[in-house]
C-alpha positions in Angstrom: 34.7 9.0 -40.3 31.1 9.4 -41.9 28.1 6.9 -41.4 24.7 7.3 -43.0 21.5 6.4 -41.0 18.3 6.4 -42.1 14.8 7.4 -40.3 16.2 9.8 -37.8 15.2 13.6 -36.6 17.2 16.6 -37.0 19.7 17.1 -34.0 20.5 20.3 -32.7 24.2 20.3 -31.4 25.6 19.9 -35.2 26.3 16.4 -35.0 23.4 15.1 -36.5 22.7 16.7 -39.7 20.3 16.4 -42.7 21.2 15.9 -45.6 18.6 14.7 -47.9 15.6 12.7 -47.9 15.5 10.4 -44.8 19.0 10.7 -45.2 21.4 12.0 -42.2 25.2 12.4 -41.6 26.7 11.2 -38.1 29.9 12.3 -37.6 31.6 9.7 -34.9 35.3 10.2 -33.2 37.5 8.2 -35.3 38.6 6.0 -32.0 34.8 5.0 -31.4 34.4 4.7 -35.2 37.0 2.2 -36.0 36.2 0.0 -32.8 32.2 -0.3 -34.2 33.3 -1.3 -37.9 35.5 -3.9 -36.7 33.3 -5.4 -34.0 29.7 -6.2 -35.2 29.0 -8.5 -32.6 29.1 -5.9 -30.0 27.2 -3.4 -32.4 24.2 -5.6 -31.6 25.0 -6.2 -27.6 25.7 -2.8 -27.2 22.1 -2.2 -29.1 20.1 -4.2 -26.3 21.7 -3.1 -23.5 21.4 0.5 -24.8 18.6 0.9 -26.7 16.1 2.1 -24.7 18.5 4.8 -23.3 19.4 6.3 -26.9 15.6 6.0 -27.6 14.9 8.6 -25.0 17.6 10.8 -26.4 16.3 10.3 -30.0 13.1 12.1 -28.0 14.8 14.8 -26.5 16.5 15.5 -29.7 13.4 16.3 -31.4 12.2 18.3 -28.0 15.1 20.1 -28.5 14.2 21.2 -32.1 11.1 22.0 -31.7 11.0 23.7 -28.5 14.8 24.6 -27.6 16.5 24.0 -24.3 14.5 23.7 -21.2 13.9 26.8 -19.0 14.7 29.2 -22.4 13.6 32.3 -22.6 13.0 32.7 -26.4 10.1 34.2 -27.0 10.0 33.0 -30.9 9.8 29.1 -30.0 7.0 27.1 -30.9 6.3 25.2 -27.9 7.4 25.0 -24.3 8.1 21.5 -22.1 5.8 20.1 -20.3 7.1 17.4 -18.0 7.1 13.8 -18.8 5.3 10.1 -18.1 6.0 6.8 -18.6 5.0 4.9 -21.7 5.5 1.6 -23.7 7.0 1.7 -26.7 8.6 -1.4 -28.8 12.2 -2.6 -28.9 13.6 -5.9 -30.1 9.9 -7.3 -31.3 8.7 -6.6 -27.7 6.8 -3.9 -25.4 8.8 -1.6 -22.4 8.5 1.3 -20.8 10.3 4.1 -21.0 9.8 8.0 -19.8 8.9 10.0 -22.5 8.9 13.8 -22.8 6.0 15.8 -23.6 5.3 19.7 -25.4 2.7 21.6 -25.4 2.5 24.2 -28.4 1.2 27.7 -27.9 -2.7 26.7 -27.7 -1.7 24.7 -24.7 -1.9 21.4 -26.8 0.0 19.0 -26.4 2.6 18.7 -29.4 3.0 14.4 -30.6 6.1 13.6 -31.2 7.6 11.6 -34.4 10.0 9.7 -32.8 7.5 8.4 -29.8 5.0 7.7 -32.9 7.9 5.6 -34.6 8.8 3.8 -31.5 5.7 2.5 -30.4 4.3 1.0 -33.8 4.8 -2.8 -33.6 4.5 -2.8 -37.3 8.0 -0.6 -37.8 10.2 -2.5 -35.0 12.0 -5.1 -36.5 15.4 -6.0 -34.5 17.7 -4.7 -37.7 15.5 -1.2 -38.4 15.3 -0.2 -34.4 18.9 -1.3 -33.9 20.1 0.8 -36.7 17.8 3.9 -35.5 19.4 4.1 -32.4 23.2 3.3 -33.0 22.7 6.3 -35.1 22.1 8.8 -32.6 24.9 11.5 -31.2 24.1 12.5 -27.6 26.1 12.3 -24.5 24.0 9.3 -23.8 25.3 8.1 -27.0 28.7 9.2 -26.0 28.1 7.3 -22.8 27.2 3.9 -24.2 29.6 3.5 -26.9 32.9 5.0 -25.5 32.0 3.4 -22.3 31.6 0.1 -23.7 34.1 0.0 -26.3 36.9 1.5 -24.3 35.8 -0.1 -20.9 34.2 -3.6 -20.7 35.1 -5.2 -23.8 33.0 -7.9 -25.7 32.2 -11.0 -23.8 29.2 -10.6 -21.6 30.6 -12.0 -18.6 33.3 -9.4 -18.8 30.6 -6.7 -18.8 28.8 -8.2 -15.8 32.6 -8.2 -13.6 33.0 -4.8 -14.4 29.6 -3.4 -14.0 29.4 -5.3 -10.3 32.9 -3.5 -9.4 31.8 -0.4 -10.8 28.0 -0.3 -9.2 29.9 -1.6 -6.0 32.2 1.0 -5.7 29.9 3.5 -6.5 27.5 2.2 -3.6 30.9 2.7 -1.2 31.1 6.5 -2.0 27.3 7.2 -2.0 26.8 5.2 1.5 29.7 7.6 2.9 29.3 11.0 1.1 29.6 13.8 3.9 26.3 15.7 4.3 27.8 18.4 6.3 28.5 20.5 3.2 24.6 20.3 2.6 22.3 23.7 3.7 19.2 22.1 4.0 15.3 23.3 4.3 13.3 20.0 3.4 14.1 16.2 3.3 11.5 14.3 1.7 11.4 10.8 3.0 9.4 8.0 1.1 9.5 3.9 0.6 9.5 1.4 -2.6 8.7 -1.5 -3.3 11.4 -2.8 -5.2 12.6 -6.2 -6.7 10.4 -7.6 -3.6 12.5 -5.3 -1.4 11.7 -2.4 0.4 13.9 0.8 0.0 13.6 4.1 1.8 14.8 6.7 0.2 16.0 10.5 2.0 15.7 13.1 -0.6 17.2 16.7 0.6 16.2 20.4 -0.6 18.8 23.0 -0.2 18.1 26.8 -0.1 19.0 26.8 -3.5 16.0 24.6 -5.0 18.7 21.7 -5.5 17.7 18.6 -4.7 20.1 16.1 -3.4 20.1 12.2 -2.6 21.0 12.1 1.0 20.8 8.1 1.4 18.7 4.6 0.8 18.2 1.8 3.4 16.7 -1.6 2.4 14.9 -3.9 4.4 11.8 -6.3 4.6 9.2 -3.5 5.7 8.4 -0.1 6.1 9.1 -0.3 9.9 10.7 2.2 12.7 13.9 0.1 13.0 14.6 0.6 9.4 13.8 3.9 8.9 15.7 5.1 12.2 18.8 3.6 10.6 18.4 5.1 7.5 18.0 8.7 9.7 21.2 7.7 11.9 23.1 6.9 9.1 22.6 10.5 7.3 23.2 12.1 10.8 26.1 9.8 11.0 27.6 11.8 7.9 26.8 14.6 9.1 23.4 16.4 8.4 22.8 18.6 11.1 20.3 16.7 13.7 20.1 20.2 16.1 18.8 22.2 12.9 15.0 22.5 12.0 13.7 20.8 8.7 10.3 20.7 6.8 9.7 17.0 6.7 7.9 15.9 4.0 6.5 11.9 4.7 4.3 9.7 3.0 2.1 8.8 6.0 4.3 5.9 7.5 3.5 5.9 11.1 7.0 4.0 11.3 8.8 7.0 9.7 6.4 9.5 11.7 8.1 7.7 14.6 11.5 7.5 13.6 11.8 11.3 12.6 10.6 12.2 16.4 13.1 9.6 17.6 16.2 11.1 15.4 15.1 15.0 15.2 12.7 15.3 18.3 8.8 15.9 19.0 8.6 19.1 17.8 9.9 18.9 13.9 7.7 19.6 11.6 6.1 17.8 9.4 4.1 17.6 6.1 2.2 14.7 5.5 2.0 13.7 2.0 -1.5 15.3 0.4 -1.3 12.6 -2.4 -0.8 9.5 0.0 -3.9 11.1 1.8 -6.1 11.2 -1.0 -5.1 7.6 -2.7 -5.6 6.3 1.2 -9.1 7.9 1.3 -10.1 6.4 -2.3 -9.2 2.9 -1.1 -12.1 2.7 1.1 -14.8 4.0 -1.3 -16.6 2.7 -3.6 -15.8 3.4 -7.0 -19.0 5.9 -7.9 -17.9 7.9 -4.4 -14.1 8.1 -5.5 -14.1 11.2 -8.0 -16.9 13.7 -5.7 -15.1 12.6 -2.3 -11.5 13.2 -3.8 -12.4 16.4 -5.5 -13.5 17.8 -2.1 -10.3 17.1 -0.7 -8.3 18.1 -3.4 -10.4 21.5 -3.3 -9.7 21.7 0.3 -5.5 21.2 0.0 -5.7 24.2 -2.4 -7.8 26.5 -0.5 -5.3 29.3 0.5 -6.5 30.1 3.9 -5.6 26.9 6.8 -8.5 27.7 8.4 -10.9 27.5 5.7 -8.7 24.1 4.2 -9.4 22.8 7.6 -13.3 23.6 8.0 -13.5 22.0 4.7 -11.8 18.6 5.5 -13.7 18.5 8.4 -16.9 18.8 6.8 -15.8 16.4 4.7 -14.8 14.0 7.5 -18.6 14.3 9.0 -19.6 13.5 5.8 -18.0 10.3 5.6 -18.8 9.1 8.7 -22.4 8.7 7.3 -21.0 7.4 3.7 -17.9 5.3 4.8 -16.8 5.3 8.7 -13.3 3.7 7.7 -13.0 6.4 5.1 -13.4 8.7 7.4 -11.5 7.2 9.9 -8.7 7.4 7.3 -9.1 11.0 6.4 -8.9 12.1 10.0 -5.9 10.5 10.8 -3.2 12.6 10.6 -4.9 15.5 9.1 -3.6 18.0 10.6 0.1 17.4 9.4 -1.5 17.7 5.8 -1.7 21.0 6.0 1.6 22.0 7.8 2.4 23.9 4.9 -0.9 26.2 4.8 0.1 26.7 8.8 3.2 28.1 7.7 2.2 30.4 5.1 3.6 29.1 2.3 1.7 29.4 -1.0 1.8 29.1 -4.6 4.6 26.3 -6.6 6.4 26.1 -3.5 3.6 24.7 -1.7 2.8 22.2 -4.7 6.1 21.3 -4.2 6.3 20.6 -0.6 2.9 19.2 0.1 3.8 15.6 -1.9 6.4 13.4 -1.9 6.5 13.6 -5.9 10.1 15.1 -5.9 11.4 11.8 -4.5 8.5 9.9 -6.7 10.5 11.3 -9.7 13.9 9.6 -8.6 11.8 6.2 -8.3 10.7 6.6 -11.7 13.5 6.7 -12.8 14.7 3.8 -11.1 11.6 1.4 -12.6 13.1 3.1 -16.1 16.4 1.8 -16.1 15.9 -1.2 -14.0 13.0 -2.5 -15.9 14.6 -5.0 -18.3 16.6 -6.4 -15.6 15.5 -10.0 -15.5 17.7 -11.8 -13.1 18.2 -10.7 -9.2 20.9 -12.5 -7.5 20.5 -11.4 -3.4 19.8 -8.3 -1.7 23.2 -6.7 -2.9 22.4 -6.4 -6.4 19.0 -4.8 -5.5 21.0 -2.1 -3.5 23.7 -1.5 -6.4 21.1 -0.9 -8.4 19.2 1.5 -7.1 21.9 3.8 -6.1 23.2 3.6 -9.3 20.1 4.9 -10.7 19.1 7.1 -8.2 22.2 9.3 -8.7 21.8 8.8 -12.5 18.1 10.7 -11.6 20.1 13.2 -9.7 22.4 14.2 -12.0 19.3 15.3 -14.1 17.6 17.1 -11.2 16.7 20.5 -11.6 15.7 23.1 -9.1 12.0 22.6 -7.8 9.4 24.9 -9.1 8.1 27.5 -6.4 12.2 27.8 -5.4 12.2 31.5 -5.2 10.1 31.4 -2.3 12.1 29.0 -0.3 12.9 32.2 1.8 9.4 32.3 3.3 10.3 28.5 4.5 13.4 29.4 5.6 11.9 32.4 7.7 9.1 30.1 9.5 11.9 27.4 10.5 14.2 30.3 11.9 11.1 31.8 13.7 10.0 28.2 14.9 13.9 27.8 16.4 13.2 31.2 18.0 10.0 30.3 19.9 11.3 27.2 21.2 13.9 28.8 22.6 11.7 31.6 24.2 10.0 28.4 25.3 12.6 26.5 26.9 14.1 29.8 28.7 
């Protein structure tokens, strides 16, 4: 079967195609075909609930066009990726967010993109146009949300809502007990969120690979040890190594600082988060100190050398201390876990990488993406469901962290750190 669909970019995978002016061909399976043309109600549901999904892969589609799949290495393509942020666009006569990717071309500009242009002019999204502009789309996101629905839920929307609560709930079930044992970990990255008006902490593992992997989520009322010692027992409970040295990578929680000495001892290392640091810092400041205080310390995290990073922050703590003793105050505490990755040697993307929490930032952001239309929270259960269920949607989209080819250097320093504690304890 054969639909026509107007206002839509070129895709790449052959089943979008163009065929004349504004004009394109979809080519549906027959199955999915039939069950759209004979239910227009749920042509519309489906629309709302999936629109801003198939809006991201209308953007990807034309990402893909221009500059091919990500990580090629065709040297004739016109632009390269380059990452992605969050931006509102309008759907159903109203403003959300969603994550939108980003090009730059080969004059390291950044490349605008049609269909971003498209979606956020108020002017262009009336219900009927937008709704047609995304039902026309072929992705496996597409794939996803049609087949899915169509084959799965059926039409009533308290139908959907049963078998999306099973679904989410039985996909907590299997996430809460997934064996970790399996799992050759360097890194965990451990952060919180506020979420819903809960708190979630979230353990985000780096294998010697470059993979990231969701290693579990507590929820609870605060960032506090009791919580995040449970959410450390419970990963050691399916069994992640507790004898084994880690890179800990923390966002400046005393709580979690305490919690990971409590689960992994007093000697594990840890790497405060730089960009916590630096947002703490700018809190006490006034706003025309914030930029020249904050570009010192930025200067100083990517000084090569630990002993010249360290001079330099603690020039820059004497210098508060005469501008702002809080912000100094702030900047000295727990400084020297800042730069646990310069005291290990490690440099270049691989340091980026492991001096931030961002890895596990890009999971949340996800999270705010898909949950961010949700209007009604019924109890702490549905908070939980969905998170995880959007945390491992984020994961199955993870790709290996940049600086990954020198993860051997971290691996070397943790063996060599095991080596001297035992010297030390014989």
């Amino acid at each position: 079967m054969r639909k026509r669909y107007r206002n839509m970019q070129k895709k790449a995978n052959g089943k979008v195609r163009e065929i004349g002016e504004g004009s394109v061909l979809l080519e549906l399976p027959l199955s999915v075909a039939e069950a759209i043309g004979s239910l227009p109600q749920l042509i519309g549901e489906m629309a709302q609930e999936a629109g801003i999904m198939l809006m991201m892969a209308a953007m990807d589609s034309e990402c893909m066009r221009i500059a091919g799949p990500k990580n090629s290495k065709n040297p004739l393509r016109r632009a390269n990726w380059w990452g992605s942020d969050l931006r509102p666009v309008y759907y159903d006569s109203r403003q959300v967010i969603l994550e939108r990717p980003r090009l730059r071309g080969k004059d390291n500009k950044e490349i605008p993109l049609e269909t971003y242009e498209a979606f956020r002019d108020s002017r262009g999204m009336r219900s009927s146009v937008m709704k047609n502009m995304v039902l026309g789309i072929s992705s496996r996101n597409y794939e996803e949300a049609v087949e899915g629905f169509v084959k799965g839920y059926g039409i009533k929307k308290s139908s959907v809502s049963r078998h999306f609560v099973k679904a989410t709930a039985e996909q907590m079930r299997e996430f809460l007990e997934r064996d970790l044992s399996v799992l050759d970990l360097v890194a965990i990255f451990i952060d919180g969120i506020e979420f819903k008006g809960h708190l979630l902490v979230v353990a985000l593992g780096l294998d010697k690979g470059g993979r990231k992997h969701v290693l579990g989520l507590w929820q609870g009322a605060t960032e506090n040890a009791t919580v995040c010692a449970s959410l450390l027992e419970d990963i050691a409970r399916r069994g992640l190594n507790t004898g084994k040295d880690y890179l800990f990578v923390l966002d400046g929680s005393k709580a979690l600082r305490s919690a990971v000495a409590k689960v992994f001892g007093t000697e594990t290392l840890v790497q405060r988060c730089q960009a916590h640091k630096r947002r703490n810092v700018r809190k006490h400041l006034p706003e025309k100190h914030q930029h020249t205080i904050d570009a010192r310390i930025s200067a100083a995290y990517k000084m090569k050398d630990y002993d010249e990073a360290r001079a330099s922050l603690d020039l820059t703590v004497r210098y508060l201390q005469r501008l702002n003793p809080d912000a100094a105050a702030s900047l000295k505490e727990g400084l020297e876990e800042t730069l646990t990755v310069h005291k290990l040697g490690i440099t270049g993307l691989l340091r980026k990488t492991l001096a931030t929490t961002n890895p596990i930032e890009s999971c949340f952001s996800v999270t705010r993406t898909i949950t961010g239309r949700v209007k009604r929270w019924r109890g702490d259960d549905m908070v939980q469901r969905w998170a995880v269920a959007s945390l491992l949607r984020a994961e199955k989209k993870f790709k290996r962290v940049k600086g990954y080819r020198e993860i051997p250097k971290l691996t070397a320093a943790l063996q060599q750190k095991s080596i001297d504690g035992k010297e030390a304890a014989a």
